[in-house]
C-alpha positions in Angstrom: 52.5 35.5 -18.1 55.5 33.4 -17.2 57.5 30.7 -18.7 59.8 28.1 -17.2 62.8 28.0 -19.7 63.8 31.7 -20.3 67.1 30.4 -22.2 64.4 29.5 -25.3 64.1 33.0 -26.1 67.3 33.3 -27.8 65.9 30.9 -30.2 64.0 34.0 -31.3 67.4 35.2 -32.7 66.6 33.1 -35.4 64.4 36.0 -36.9 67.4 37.3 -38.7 67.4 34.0 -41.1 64.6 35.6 -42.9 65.3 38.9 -43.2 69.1 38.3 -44.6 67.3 36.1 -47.2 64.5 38.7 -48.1 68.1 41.0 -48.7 69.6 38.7 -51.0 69.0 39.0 -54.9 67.7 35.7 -56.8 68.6 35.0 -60.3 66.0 36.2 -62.3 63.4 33.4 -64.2 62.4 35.2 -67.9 63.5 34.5 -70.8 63.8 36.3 -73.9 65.2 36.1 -77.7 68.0 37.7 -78.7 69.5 37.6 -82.0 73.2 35.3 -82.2 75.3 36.1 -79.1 77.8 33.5 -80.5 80.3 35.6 -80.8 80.7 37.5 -77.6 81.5 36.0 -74.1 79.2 34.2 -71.7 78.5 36.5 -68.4 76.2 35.1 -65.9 74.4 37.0 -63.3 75.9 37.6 -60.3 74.4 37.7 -56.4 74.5 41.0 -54.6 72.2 42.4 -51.5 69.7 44.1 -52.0 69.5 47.7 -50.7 66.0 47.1 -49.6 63.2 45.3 -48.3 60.2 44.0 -50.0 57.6 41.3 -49.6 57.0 42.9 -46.3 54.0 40.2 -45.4 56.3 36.8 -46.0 59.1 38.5 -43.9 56.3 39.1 -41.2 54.6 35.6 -41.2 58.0 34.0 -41.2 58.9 36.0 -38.2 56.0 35.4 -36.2 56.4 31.6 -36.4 60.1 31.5 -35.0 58.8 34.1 -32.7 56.6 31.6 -31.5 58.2 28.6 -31.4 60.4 30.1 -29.5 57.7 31.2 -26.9 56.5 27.7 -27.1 59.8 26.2 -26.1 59.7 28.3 -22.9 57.0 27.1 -22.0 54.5 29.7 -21.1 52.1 29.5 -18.2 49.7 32.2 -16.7 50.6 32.3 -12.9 48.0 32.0 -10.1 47.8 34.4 -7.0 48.9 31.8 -4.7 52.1 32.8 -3.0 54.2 31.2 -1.0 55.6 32.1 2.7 58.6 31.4 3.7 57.3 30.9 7.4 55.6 27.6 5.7 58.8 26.3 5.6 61.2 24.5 8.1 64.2 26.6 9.5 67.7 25.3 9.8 69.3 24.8 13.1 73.5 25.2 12.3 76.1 23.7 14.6 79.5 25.4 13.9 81.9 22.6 15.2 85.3 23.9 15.6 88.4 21.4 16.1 91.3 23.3 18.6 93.2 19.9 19.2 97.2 19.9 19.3 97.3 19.5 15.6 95.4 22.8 14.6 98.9 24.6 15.7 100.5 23.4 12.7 101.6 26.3 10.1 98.6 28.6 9.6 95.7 26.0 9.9 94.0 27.3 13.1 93.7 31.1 11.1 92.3 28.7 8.1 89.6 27.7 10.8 89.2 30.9 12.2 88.1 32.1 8.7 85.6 29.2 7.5 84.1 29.5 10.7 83.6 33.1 9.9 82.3 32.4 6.1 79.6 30.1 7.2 78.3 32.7 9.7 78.4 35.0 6.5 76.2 32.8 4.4 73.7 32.2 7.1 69.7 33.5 6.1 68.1 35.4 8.3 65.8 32.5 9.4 68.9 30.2 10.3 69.4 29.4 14.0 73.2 29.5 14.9 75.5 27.6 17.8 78.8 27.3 18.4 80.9 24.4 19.7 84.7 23.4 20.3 86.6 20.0 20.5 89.4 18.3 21.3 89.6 15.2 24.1 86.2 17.0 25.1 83.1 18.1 24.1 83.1 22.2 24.8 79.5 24.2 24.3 80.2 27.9 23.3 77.0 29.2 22.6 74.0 27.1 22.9 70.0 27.2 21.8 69.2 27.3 25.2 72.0 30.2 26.4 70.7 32.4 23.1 67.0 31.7 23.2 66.3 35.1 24.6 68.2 37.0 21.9 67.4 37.6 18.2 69.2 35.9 15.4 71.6 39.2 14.5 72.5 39.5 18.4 72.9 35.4 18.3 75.5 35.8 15.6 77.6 38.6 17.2 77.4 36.1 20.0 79.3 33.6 17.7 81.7 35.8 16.8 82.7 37.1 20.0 82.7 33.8 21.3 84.8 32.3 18.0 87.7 35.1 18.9 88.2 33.8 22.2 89.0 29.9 21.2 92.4 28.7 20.8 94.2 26.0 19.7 94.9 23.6 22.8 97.6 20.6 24.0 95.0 17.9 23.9 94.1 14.8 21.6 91.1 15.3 19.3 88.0 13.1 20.0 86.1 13.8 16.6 83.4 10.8 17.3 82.4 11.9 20.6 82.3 15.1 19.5 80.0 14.8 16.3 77.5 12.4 18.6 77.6 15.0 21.4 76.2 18.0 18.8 74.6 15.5 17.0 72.4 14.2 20.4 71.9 18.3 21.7 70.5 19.2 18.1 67.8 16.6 18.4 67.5 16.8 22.2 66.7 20.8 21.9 64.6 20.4 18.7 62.2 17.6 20.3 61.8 20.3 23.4 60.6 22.8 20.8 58.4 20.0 19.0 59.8 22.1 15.6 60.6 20.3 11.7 63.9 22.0 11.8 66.6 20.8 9.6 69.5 19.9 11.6 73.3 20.7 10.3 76.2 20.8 11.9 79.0 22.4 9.9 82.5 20.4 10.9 86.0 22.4 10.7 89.1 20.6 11.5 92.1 19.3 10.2 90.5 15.8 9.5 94.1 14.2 11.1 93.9 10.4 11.1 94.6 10.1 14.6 91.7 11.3 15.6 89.4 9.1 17.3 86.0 8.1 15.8 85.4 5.2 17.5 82.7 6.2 19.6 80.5 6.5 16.0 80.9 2.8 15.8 78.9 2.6 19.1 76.3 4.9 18.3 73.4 5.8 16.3 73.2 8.3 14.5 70.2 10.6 14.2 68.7 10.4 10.9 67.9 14.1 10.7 71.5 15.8 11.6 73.7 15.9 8.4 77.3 17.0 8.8 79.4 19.1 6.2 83.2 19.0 6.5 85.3 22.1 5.8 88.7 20.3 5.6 91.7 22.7 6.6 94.7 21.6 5.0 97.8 23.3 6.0 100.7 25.2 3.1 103.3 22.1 4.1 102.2 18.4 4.9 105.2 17.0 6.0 104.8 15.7 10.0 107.4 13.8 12.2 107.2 12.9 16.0 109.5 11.2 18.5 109.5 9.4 21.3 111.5 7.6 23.7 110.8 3.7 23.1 113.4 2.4 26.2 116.8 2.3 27.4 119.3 -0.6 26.7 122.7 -1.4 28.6 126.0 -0.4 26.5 128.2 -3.4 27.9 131.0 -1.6 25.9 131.1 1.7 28.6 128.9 0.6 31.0 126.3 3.0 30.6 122.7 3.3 29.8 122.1 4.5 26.2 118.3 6.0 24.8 116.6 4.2 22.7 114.6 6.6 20.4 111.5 6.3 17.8 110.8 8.9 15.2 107.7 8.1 12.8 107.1 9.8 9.7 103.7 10.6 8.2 102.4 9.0 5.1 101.8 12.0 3.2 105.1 13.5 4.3 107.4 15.3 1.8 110.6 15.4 3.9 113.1 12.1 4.9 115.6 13.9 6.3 116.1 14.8 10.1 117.8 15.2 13.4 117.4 14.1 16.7 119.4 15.9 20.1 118.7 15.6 23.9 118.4 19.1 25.4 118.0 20.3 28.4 117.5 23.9 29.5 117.3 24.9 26.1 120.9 24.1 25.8 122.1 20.5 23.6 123.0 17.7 26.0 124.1 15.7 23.5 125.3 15.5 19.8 122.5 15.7 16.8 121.9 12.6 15.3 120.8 12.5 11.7 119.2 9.7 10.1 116.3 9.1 7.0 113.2 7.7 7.7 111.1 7.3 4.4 107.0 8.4 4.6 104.7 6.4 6.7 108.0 4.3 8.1 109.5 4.6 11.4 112.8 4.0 12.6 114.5 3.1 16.2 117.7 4.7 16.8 120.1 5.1 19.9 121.1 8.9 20.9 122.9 8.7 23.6 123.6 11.6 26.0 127.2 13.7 27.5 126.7 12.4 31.7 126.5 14.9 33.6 124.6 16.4 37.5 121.6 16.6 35.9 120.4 14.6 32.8 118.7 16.0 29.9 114.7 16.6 30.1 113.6 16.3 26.7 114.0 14.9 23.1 114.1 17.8 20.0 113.3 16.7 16.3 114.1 18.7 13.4 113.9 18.8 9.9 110.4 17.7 9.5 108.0 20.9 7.8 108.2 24.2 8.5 105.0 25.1 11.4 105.4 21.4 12.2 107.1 21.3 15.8 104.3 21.1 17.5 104.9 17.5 18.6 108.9 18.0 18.0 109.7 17.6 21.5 109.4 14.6 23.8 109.6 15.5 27.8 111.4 12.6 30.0 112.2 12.8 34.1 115.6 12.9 34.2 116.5 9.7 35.9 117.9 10.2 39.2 119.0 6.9 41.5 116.8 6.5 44.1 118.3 4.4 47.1 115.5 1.7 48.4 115.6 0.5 52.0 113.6 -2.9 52.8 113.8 -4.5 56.4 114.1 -8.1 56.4 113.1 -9.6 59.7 114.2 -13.1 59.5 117.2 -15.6 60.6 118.1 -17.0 56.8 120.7 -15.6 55.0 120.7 -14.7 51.2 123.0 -17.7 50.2 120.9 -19.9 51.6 118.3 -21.7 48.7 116.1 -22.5 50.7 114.8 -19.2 52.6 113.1 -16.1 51.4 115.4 -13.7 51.5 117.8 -16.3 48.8 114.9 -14.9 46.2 114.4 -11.2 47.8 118.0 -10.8 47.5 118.1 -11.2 43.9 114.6 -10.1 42.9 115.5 -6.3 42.5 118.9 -5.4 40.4 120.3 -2.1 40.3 119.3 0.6 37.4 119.6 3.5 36.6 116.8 5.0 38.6 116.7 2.4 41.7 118.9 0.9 44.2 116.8 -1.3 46.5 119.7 -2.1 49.8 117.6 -4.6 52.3 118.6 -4.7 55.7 118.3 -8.0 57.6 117.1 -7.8 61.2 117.3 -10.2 64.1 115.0 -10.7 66.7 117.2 -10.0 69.2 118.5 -6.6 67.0 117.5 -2.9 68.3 116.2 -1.0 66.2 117.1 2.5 65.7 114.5 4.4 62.7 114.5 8.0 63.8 113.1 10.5 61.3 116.6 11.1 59.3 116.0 10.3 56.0 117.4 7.1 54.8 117.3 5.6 57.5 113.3 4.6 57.6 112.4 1.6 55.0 109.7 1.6 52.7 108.7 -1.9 53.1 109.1 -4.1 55.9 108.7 -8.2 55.6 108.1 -9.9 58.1 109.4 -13.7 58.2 109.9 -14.4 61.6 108.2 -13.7 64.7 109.8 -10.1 65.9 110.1 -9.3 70.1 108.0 -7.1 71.9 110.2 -4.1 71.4 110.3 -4.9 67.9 106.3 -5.1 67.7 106.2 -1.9 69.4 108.2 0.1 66.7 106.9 -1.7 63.8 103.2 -0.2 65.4 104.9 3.1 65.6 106.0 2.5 61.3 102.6 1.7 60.3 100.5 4.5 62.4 103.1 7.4 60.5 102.1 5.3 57.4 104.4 2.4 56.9 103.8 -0.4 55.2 104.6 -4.2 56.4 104.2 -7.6 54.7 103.8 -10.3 57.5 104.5 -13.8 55.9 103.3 -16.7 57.8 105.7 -19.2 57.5 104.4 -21.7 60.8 101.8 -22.2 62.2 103.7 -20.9 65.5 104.1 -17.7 63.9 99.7 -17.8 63.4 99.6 -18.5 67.5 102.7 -15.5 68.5 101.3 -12.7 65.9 97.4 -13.8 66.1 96.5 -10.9 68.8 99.0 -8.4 66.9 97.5 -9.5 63.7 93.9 -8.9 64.9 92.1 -11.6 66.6 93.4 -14.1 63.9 93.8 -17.9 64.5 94.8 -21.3 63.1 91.4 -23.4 61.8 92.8 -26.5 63.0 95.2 -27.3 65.9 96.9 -30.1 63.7 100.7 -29.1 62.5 100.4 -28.2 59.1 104.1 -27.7 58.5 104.9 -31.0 57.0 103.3 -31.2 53.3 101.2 -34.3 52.3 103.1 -36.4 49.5 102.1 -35.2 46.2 99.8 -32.7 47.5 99.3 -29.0 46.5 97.5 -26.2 46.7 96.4 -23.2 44.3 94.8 -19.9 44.5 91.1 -19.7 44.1 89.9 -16.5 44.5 92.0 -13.1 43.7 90.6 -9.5 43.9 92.0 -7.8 40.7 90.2 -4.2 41.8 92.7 -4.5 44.7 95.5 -1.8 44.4 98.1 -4.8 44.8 96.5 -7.1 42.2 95.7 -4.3 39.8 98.3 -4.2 37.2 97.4 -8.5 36.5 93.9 -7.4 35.7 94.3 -8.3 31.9 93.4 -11.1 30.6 97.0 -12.1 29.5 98.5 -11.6 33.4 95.9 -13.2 35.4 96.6 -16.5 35.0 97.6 -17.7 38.6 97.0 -21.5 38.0 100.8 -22.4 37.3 101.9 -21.1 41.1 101.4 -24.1 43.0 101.6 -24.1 47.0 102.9 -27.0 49.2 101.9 -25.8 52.3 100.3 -23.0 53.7 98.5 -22.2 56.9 94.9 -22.3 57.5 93.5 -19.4 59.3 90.6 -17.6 60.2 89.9 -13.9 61.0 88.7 -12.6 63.8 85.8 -9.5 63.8 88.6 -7.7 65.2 90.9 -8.3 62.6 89.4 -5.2 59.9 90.9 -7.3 57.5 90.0 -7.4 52.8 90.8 -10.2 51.8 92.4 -10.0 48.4 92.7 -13.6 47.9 91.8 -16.8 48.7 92.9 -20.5 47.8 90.6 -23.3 46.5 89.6 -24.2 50.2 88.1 -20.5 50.5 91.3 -20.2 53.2 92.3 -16.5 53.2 96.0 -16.4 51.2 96.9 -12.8 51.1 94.9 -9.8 53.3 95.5 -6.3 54.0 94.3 -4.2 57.0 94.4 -0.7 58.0 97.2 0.3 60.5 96.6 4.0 61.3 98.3 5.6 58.3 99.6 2.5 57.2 99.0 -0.8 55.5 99.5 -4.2 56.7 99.3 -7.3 54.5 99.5 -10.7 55.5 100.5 -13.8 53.4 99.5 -17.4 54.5 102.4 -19.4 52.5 105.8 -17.8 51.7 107.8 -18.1 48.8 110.7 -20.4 49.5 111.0 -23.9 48.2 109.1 -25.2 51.2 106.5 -23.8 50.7 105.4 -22.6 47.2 106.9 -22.1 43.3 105.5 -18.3 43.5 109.5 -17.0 43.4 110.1 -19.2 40.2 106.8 -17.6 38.7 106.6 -15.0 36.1 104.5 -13.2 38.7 107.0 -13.0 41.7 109.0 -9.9 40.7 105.5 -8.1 39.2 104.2 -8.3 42.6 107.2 -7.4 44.8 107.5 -4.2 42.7 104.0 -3.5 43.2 104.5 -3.8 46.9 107.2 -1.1 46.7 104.9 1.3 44.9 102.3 1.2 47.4 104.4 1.6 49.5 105.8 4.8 48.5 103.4 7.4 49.8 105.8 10.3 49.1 106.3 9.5 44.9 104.5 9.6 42.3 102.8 6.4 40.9 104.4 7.4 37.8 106.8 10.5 35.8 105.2 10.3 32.4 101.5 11.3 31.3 99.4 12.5 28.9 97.7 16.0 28.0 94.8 16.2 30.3 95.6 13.0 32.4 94.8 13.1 36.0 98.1 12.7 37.8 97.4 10.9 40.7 98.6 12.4 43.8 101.1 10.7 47.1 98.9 10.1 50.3 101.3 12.1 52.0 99.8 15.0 53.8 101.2 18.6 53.9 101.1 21.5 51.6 101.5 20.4 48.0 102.3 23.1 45.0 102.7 22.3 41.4 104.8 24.4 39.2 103.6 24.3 35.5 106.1 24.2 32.4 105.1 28.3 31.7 106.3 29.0 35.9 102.8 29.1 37.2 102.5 27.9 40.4 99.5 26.6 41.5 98.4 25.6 44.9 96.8 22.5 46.0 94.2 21.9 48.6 95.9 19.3 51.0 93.3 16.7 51.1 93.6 16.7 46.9 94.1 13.5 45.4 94.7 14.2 41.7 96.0 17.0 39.8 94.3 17.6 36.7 95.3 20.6 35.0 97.8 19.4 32.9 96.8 20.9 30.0 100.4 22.1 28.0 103.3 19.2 27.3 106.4 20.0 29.6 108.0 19.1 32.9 105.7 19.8 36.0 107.1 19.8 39.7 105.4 18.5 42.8 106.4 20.4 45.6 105.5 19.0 48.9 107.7 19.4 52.4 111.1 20.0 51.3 110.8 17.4 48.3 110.6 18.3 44.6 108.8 15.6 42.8 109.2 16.3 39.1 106.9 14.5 36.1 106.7 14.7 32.3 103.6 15.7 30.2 103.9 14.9 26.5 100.9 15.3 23.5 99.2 12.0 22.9 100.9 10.0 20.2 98.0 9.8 17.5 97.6 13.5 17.5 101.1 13.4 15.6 99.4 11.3 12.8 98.0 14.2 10.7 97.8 12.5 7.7 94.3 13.3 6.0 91.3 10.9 7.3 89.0 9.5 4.6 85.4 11.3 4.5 84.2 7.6 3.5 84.8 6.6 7.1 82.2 8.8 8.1 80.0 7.2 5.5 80.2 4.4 7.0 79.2 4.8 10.3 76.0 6.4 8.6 76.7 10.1 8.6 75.0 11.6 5.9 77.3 14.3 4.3 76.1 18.0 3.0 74.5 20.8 3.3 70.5 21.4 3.7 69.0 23.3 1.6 68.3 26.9 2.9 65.0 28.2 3.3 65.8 30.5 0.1 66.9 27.8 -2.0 63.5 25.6 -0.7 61.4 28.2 -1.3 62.8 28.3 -5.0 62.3 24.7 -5.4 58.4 24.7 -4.3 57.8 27.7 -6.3 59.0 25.6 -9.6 57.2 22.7 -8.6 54.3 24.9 -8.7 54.8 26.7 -11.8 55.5 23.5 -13.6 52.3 21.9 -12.2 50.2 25.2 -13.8 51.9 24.8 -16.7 51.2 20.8 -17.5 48.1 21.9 -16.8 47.2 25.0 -19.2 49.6 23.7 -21.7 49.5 27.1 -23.5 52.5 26.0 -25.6 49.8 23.8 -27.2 47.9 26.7 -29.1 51.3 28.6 -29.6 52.2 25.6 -32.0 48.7 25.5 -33.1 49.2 28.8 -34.2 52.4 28.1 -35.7 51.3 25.5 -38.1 48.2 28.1 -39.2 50.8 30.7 -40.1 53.1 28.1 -41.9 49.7 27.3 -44.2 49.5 31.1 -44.8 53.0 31.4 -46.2 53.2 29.2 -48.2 50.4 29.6 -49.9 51.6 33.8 -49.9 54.9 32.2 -51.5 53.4 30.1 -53.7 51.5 33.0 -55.1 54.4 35.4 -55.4 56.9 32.8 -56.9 54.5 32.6 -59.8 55.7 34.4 -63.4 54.3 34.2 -66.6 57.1 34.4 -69.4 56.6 36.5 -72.0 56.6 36.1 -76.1 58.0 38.5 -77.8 57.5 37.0 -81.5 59.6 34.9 -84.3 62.9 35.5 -84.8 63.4 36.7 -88.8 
């Protein structure tokens, strides 16, 4: 027999109500005649125990029905020979997803992770299938269904484990969402291949930082049958601040350029206090600034630096909580001057309103990292660029018709990889440059230098994939309707030519092209930017594009010095041997024809080493890994993720097994007869009692 509440059988302790009252001596009932007692002093009886037992048959019967009511409370059931298997029931498939982003390096969180990870292999059953996977920016598969299928479970597991001791902590931002629907699309991918009922789980360690991105669950569905249970590391100390360089601003008082500097503080920070210094080979560059910033505000700041040869190459916070400084240092290229050469070919002079180089003049003021000199050339001027540095230009604009000798060396330029902007000014300079231009000619023989009255044009057409046109692709930049042209010269292009068109005015007239010459570029404009012709140097976009000229046109620099943890640096078009020296002083070489580097996988300086130039960038930690305050579980909610842990196979197999003994026993009801039987002994008692409580009294005669 069995019984479904146990904890009713101390109700049988009751049994001892009985017996201490079968101990206890009652007041006895007779009565007898004495002679006068009024003289002496009233003494009633007193209670005391009894040294033994009798009325042996009431003790029993009042026993037996606490005994069994007791019984009946637990509900007693005779149990069938149907067992159950636990190979009728569904497995569970368990995804261990580990987080080794940036901000698992703070104070001991990462050996926090290390151990849950470890627990939850510990509480696996034996039935439970087991994989492993690691996060940060990416997705990273350690041990697999599909890598492990040949092995056993216990083998699987030391698997894990090996695997788990490997995995470190790494530089890189932490893409929770894409990581969650990743697992989340495997465990359903490999579970419809196996056409099995498994329960999926994946079992989520991190950090749970707010600035870590889930946006990627707002996108996607999630899979019904994957639940997710979070194992929240928090780390001894809370306190987090970060700092970055926000931008540079001109000290009129000494004439120099002074930092600009952000630090932020996290919301659940317990620390206000810190201190901010430039450093630069692990030596201070500058004086420590201290300052307050209060939780969850930031605060700008100017920390300005001692000059010097070199300037300093990174920003060092302090004061924030101890195992914090991950993210205390911010990495900047110390600026270095770079001198700019342009070649101006063209008769107008920069005083002169009413040429180009009045606007080219001005367009580009001297800072701290560029000095742009432009050198105007005649047509009757030799031209001397040997290979001495500093004495080729990076661009070249072309604004009048050059001579033949001229022609010849700019041909030379573009084949080592120049690059040359041709502006079309006349329609004389369309009929002298057309075969040097590539088969290009006017549409229309009539003189198109004299503007009709009132009359304008505007661009049509612009290719914003183009290189050049790139960086006005957003919607807030590409708004080239205010630039209005006067004139402009109506050409077409010859098959010859090789010419992408980048854009085009409302009469489907090419406006600006570019064509391959040998290792070099060559655009061509059909209206220039002088009063004449157009408003483009009054726009907003006339500086914008000029600069953007001047980075294409750098093949030997970098398109930028600051990235990102795992960014792909693009790489200059220049050919050569090209070496990279890491921040730890690896050096790692680069095939020649490589275009980007990607391994930049720790925060520091790096060094591009190609020909006798050093090329150095900065790599810094993404700015929301910083924000380690704790993420709400409800946001996972309520993208649809539900939270827990399944049930285990042990734990299921429990829960069917009640179900089944409490269906046996609503249907024998045995607890029935025990109160039947209850009720039959009560009858017999008290009529016992009744019985036994009966006493005649006795006469003993008349008093005399």
């Amino acid at each position: 027999m069995s019984v479904l509440s146990g904890i009713f059988l101390l109700g049988a302790a009751a049994i001892a109500a009985p017996v201490l009252f079968h101990l206890i001596r009652r007041t006895p009932k007779a009565r007898y005649e004495f002679s006068s007692l009024m003289f002496l002093q009233p003494s009633p009886p007193r209670l005391t125990r009894r040294s033994r037992l009798d009325q042996w048959l009431l003790l029993l019967l009042r026993s037996a029905v606490i005994l069994l009511l007791a019984v009946a409370f637990m509900r007693p059931f005779f149990r069938t020979t149907t067992n159950l298997s636990p190979d009728d029931l569904p497995r569970r498939h368990v995804a261990i997803v580990i987080d080794q982003s940036a901000s698992m390096r703070r104070g001991n969180v990462w050996q926090q992770a290390f151990d849950q990870a470890n627990q939850v292999l510990d509480h696996l059953e034996a039935s439970d299938e087991v994989s492993l996977y690691a996060f940060d920016q990416q997705l990273t598969p350690l041990v697999t269904a599909e890598e492990s299928s040949q092995l056993d479970r216990s083998q699987r597991r030391e698997m894990v484990r090996t695997r788990l001791k490997d995995v470190t902590p790494t530089w890189a931002a932490s893409n929770l969402g894409a990581a969650l629907i990743g697992v989340a699309e495997r465990l359903s991918a490999d579970e419809d291949l196996r056409q099995t009922s498994a329960k999926l789980q994946i079992v989520l360690i991190s950090d749970m930082q707010a600035g870590s991105l889930i946006d990627q669950l707002q996108t996607s569905q999630w899979p019904e049958s994957v639940r997710v249970h979070v194992r929240a590391i928090t780390p001894e100390d809370t306190s987090n601040a970060r700092v970055r360089l926000v931008d540079t601003k001109e000290d009129y008082a000494e004439g120099a350029q002074v930092p600009r500097v952000r630090v932020r503080n996290t919301a659940n920070s317990g620390v206000d206090q810190f201190q901010v210094v430039w450093r630069s080979d692990d030596k201070n560059a500058s004086r420590p600034v201290s300052f307050y910033v209060p939780p969850g505000e930031s605060l700008v700041l100017d920390v300005p630096y001692e000059p010097g040869p070199l300037g300093p190459d990174h920003l060092q916070l302090s004061g924030d909580g101890s195992g914090m400084d991950f993210d205390n240092a911010f990495y900047v290229v110390p600026p270095i001057q770079e001198e700019v050469k342009i070649a101006y070919f063209g008769s107008d002079v920069a005083s002169d309103p009413a040429g180009m180089l009045f606007y080219l003049s001005r367009a580009f003021d001297e800072t701290a990292s560029r000095k742009v000199e432009i050198e105007t050339i005649s047509d009757e001027a030799t031209i001397d660029w040997s290979d001495v540095a500093g004495t080729i230009p990076r661009l070249v604009i072309i604004a009048e018709t050059p001579s033949e000798d001229q022609l010849k060396l700019l041909d030379t330029y573009l084949n080592r990889g120049g690059q040359a902007i041709v502006v079309l000014q006349t329609d004389g300079m369309v009929r002298e440059l057309g075969n040097w231009l590539g088969d290009v000619g006017l549409s229309s023989e009539n003189d198109n230098d004299a503007p009709a009255t009132g009359s304008y044009a505007m661009l049509g057409q612009i290719d914003f994939q183009h290189p050049l046109f790139a960086p006005f692709a957003a919607a807030k930049y590409n708004d080239f309707t205010t630039i209005r042209f006067w004139q402009h010269r109506h050409v077409t292009l010859g098959e010859m030519s090789n010419a992408q068109v980048i854009a085009r005015f409302e009469d489907d007239t090419p406006a600006v092209w570019s064509q391959p010459r040998g290792q070099g570029q060559l655009y061509v404009m059909c209206a220039g930017w002088n009063r004449k012709d157009s408003q483009l140097a009054l726009s907003t976009k006339f500086l914008p594009l000029l600069s953007r000229w001047l980075e294409l046109a750098d093949r030997q620099k970098l398109a930028s010095h600051a990235y990102f943890v795992n960014d792909k640096v693009p790489l200059p078009a220049a050919s050569g041997k090209k070496t990279i020296q890491t921040p730890s002083g690896t050096s790692l070489q680069l095939p020649e024809d490589a275009t980007t580097f990607d391994e930049t996988t720790e925060p520091g300086i790096y060094v591009l080493r190609q020909g006798n130039e050093d090329l150095p960038f900065a790599v810094n930690i993404v700015d929301a890994e910083s924000d380690t305050a704790p993420l709400e579980l409800d946001r996972l909610e309520q993208f649809g993720i539900p939270l827990g842990m399944a049930t285990t196979q042990s734990q299921e197999l429990a829960e069917l097994r009640q179900l089944q003994d409490r269906e046996l026993e609503n249907h024998q009801k045995v607890w029935k007869w025990l109160i039947v039987s209850v009720l039959l002994l009560l009858a017999v008692e008290t009529f016992l009692a009744a019985r036994k409580s009966h006493v005649p009294t006795q006469e003993l005669g008349e008093a005399q």
